[in-house]
C-alpha positions as a printed NumPy array, in Angstrom:
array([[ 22.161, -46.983,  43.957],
       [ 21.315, -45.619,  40.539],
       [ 22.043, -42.211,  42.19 ],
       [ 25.69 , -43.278,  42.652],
       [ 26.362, -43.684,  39.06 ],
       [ 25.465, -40.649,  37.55 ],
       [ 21.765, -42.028,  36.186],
       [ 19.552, -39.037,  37.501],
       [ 22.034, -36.405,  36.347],
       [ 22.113, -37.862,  32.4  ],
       [ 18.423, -37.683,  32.901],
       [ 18.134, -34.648,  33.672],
       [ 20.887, -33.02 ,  31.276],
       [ 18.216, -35.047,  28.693],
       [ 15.522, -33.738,  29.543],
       [ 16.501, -30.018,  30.015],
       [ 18.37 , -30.651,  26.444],
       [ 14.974, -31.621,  24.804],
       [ 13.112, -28.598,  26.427],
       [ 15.435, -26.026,  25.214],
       [ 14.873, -27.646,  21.805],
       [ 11.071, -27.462,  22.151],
       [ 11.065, -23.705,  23.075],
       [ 13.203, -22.918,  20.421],
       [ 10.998, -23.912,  17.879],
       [  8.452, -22.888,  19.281],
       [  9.854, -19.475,  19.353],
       [ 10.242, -19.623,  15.381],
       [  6.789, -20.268,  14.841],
       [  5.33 , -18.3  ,  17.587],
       [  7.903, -14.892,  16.169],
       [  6.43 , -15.44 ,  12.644],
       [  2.851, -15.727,  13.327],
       [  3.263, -12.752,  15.559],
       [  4.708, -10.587,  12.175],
       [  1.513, -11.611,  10.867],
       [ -0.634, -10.355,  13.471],
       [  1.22 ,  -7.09 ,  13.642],
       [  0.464,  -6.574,   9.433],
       [ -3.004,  -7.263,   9.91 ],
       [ -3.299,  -4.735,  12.43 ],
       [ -1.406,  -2.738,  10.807],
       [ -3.369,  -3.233,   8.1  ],
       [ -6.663,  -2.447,   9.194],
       [ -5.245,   0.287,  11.158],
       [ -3.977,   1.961,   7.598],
       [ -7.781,   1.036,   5.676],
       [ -8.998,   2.943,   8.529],
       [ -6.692,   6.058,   8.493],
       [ -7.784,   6.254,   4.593],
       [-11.363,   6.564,   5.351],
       [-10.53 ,   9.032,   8.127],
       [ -8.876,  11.6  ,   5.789],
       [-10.358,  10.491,   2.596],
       [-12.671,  13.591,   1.635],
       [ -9.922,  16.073,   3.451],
       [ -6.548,  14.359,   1.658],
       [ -3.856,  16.966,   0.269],
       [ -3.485,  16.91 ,  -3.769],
       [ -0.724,  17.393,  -5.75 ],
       [ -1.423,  20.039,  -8.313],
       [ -2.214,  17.526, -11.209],
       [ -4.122,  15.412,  -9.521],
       [ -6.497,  18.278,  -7.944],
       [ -7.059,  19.494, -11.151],
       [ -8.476,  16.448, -12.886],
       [-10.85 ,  16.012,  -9.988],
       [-13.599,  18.601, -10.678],
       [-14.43 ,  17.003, -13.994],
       [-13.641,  13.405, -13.483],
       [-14.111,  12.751,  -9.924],
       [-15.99 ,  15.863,  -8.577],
       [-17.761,  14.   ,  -5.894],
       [-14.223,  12.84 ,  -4.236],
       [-13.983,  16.568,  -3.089],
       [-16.895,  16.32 ,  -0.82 ],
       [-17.211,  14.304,   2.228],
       [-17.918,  11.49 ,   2.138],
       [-18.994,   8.47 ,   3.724],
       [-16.807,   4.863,   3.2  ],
       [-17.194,   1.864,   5.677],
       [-14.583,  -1.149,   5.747],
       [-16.578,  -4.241,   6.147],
       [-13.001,  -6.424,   6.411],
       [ -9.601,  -6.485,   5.7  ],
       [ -8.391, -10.063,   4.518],
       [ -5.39 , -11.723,   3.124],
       [ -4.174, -14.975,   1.332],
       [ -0.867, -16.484,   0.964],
       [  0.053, -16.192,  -2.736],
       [  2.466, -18.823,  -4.599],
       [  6.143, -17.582,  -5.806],
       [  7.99 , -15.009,  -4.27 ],
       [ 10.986, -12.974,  -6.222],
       [ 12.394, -12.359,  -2.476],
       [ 12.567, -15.783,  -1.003],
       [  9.874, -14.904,   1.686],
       [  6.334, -15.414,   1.904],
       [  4.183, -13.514,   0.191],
       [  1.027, -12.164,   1.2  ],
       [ -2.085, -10.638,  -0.239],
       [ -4.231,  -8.034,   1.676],
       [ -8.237,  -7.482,  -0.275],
       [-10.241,  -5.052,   1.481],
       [-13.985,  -5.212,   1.583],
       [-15.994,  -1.834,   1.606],
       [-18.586,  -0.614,   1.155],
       [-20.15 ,   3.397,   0.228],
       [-24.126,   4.421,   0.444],
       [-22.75 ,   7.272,  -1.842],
       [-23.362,   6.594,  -5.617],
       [-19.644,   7.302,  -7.261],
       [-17.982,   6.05 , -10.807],
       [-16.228,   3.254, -11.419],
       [-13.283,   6.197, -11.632],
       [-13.935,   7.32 ,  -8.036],
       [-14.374,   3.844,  -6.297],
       [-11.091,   3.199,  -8.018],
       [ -9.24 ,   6.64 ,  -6.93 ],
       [-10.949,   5.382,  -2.981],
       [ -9.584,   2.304,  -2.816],
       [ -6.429,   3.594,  -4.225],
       [ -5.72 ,   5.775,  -1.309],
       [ -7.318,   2.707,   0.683],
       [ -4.596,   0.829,  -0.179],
       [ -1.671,   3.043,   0.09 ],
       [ -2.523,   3.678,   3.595],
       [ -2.691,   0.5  ,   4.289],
       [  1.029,  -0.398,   2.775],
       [  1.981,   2.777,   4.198],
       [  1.053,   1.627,   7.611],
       [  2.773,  -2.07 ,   7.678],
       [  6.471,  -0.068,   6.289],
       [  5.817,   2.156,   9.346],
       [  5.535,  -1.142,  11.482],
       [  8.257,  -3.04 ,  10.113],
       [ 10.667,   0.444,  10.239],
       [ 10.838,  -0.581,   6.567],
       [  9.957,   2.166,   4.692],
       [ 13.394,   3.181,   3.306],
       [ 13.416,  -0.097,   1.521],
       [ 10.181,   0.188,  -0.393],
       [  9.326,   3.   ,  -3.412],
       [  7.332,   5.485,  -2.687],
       [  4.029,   4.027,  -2.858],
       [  4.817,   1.042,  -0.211],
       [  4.296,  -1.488,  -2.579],
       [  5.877,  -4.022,  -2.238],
       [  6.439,  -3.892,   1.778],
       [  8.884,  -5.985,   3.683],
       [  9.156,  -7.525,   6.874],
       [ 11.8  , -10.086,   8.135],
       [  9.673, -13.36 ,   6.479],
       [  7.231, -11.591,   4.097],
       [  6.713,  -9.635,   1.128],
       [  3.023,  -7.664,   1.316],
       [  1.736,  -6.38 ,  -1.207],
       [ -2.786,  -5.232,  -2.069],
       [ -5.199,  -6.186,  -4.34 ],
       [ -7.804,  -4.143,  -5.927],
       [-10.305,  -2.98 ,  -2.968],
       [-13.645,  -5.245,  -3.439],
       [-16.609,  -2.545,  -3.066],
       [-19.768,  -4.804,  -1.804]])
């Protein structure tokens, strides 16, 4: 007799109500830890794409001509290997979004300067902006050099490349 009065119906409504609410928030948290994912491939996919064109890379003018002196060995091939691309989630924010870290790890059997490692993981980690903005379709809202890069809940930005 339960049937009669409307019991199973209110029961259900309830229960469909409290399902709808659990896949919506699951949705949140499941749509922001995918924008994560896609950085971090992203962002190894950029480290990569550095070391791929990093002894055949086009110069401006004033940059090619400080490199025979200074970093002659940068216009050779040469050999760079990304052990791992990490990241940590820093404190404050100017943007009211989460801010995130990338460090790369690599490594070189070559013997360069301190000048040269630097001028590597430079170009290590402009690639690797450069390649989240190109995820994100965010690249008209960054400077030139893709740092900082956006996405809908986070601000990315690199640290100096850790040479091991």
């Amino acid at each position: 007799m339960i049937d009669s009065k409307g019991q199973i119906s209110a029961e259900y409504l309830f229960l469909t109500g409290v399902l709808i609410l659990i896949m919506m928030l699951s949705v949140i948290f499941i749509a922001s830890e995918s924008e994560l994912n896609t950085a971090m491939t992203a962002a190894r996919n950029g480290a990569n794409e550095a070391i791929g064109i990093s002894s055949t890379g086009m110069y401006p003018t004033g940059s090619f001509s400080d490199y025979p002196g200074s970093k002659g060995m940068l216009l050779v091939p040469y050999t760079v290997e990304i052990i791992n691309v990490s990241y940590q989630e820093l404190e404050d924010s100017n943007y009211d979004k989460r801010w995130i870290q990338f460090t790369v790890y690599a490594k070189s059997s070559q013997k360069f300067s301190k000048d040269e490692l630097d001028t590597i993981g430079d170009r290590i980690n402009f690639y690797l902006r450069k390649s989240i903005a190109i995820s994100f379709n965010t690249t008209s809202s960054t400077n030139r050099l893709y740092n900082p890069v956006f996405s809908p809940h986070y601000v990315f930005t690199t640290a100096n490349v850790k040479w091991v």
